[in-house]
C-alpha positions, 0 to 999 in steps of 0.5 A: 635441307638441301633436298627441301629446297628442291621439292620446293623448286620443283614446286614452283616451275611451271607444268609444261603445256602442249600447244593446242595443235599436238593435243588435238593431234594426240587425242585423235590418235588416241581414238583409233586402235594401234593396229589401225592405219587411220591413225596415220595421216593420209599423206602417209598412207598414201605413200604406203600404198603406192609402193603396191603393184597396180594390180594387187591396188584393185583389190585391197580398196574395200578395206576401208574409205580410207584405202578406197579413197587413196589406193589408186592415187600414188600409181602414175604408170599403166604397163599394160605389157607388164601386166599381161605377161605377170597374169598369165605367164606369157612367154611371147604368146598373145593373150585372147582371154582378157576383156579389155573393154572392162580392162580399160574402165577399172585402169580409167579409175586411177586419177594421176597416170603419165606414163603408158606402156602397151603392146598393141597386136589386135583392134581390141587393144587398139581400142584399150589404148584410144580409151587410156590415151583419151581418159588420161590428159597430163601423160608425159611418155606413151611407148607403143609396141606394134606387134608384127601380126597388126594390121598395118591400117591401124599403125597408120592409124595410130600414127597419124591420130595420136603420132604427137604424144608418143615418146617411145615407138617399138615397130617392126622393121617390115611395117610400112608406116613412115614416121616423120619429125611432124607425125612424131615430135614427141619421139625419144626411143625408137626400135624399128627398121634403120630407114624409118629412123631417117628422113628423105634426106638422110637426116635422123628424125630427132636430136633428142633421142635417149635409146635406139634399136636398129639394124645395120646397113652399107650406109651406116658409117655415112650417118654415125656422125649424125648418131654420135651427134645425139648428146642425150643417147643413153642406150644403143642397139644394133644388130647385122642381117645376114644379107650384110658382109662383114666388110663394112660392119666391121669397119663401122663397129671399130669407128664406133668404138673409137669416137662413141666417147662422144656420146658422154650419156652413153651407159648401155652399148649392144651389137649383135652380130658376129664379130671379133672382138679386136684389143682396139675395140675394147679399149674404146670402149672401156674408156666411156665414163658412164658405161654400165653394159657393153655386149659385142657378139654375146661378149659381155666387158 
């Protein structure tokens, strides 16, 4: 009896409906196969795509419109230097092969890049930077490595032209170029001579600085307090040339060590040069917060 009455329930209750949306949906999932990627939206498959390196995106684009539409939309980082080193199993030799005219014309076909990598050692590459920097308008970081074998005309070039969009400048310490806090505003990272990181009167370019690579010199310990000023700094590299004495390396080294807790950002500290590595020093700088690497004369700690 009791069975009866339920049937008889079960009868009664209402069949449950999708709502319109989630039966549209349904039947435009049933019309692709289950091996198909346009049966995901292309919310979806664009997030899958852009974990692709930039590279390998080029040459899946004629799988279908779909991959061809959205392949090159998730990228929005060009590393030039990267690239070329992965091609061609570089290890520090320039690459004279590439055309960089039609290098430059597939790399204008990505519609969303902010940031720019590039090491540029010779006009053509020059000129592939002119042509990424004038085709992409919203970049948020430009980092420039000028090679030592650049003429320095066109340093000079690229400083004064382009100078207030770049965020990262690697030059060599012999470059007679001069940068200035009006020619390079924009400037957070700086790997260069340690005169061309301050101004006629001896005051550091920025206050915003996030990484800094330099060589020591007599003078150092008279700006350290200008260095540990630089609340932003996460990484710091110095390296002594032989023409400096220990006599005052040493001295700056343990000063660094014992107030770099200033810097509460700091979480990559390298000193190249030969030192020894005193308990003083370490304790210093064992007591950063957020250091993650700390190298003193090859030592790692």
């Amino acid at each position: 009896m009791d069975q009866v009455e339920d049937n008889e329930c079960q009868q009664l209750r209402p069949t449950p409906t999708l709502p319109p949306i989630c039966m549209n949906m349904t039947q435009e999932v049933h019309k692709y196969s289950k091996d198909s990627f346009n049966r995901f939206g292309d919310d979806l498959c664009g997030l899958l795509l852009s974990y692709l390196p930039l590279k390998e995106s080029f040459g899946v684009k004629c799988v279908s419109k779909q991959w061809q539409r959205l392949v090159l939309v998730g990228h929005n980082t060009v590393d030039v230097i990267g690239w070329m080193q992965s091609v061609n199993g570089l290890n520090g030799q320039l690459v004279q092969h590439i055309n960089y005219h039609a290098l430059g014309s597939v790399l204008k076909k990505c519609p969303n890049m902010t940031t720019i990598r590039i090491e540029i050692h010779s006009p053509e590459t020059f000129t592939l930077f002119e042509t990424l920097v004038n085709a992409f308008k919203h970049l948020t970081a430009i980092e420039v490595h000028f090679h030592f074998s650049l003429d320095d005309q066109i340093v000079n070039t690229i400083i004064a032209k382009y100078g207030h969009r770049l965020t990262s400048i690697d030059m060599p310490y012999y470059k007679t170029s001069t940068l200035t806090s009006h020619t390079v505003p924009k400037l957070t990272q700086l790997s260069t001579h340690h005169l061309k990181m301050f101004n006629e009167s001896n005051h550091l370019l920025h206050k915003n600085f996030t990484r800094i690579e330099c060589h020591f010199f007599k003078l150092m310990d008279k700006v350290l307090p200008q260095i540990l000023s630089l609340k932003s700094l996460r990484e710091l590299r110095m390296a002594k040339v032989f023409q400096e004495s220990n006599d005052s390396f040493i001295p700056f080294v343990k000063e660094l060590a014992t107030h770099c807790k200033q810097l509460v950002k700091l979480d990559r500290l390298r000193i190249r040069a030969k030192v020894e590595i005193t308990r003083g020093i370490k304790e210093s700088v064992n007591r950063l917060p957020k250091l993650i690497e700390c190298r003193i004369n090859n030592s790692v700690f």
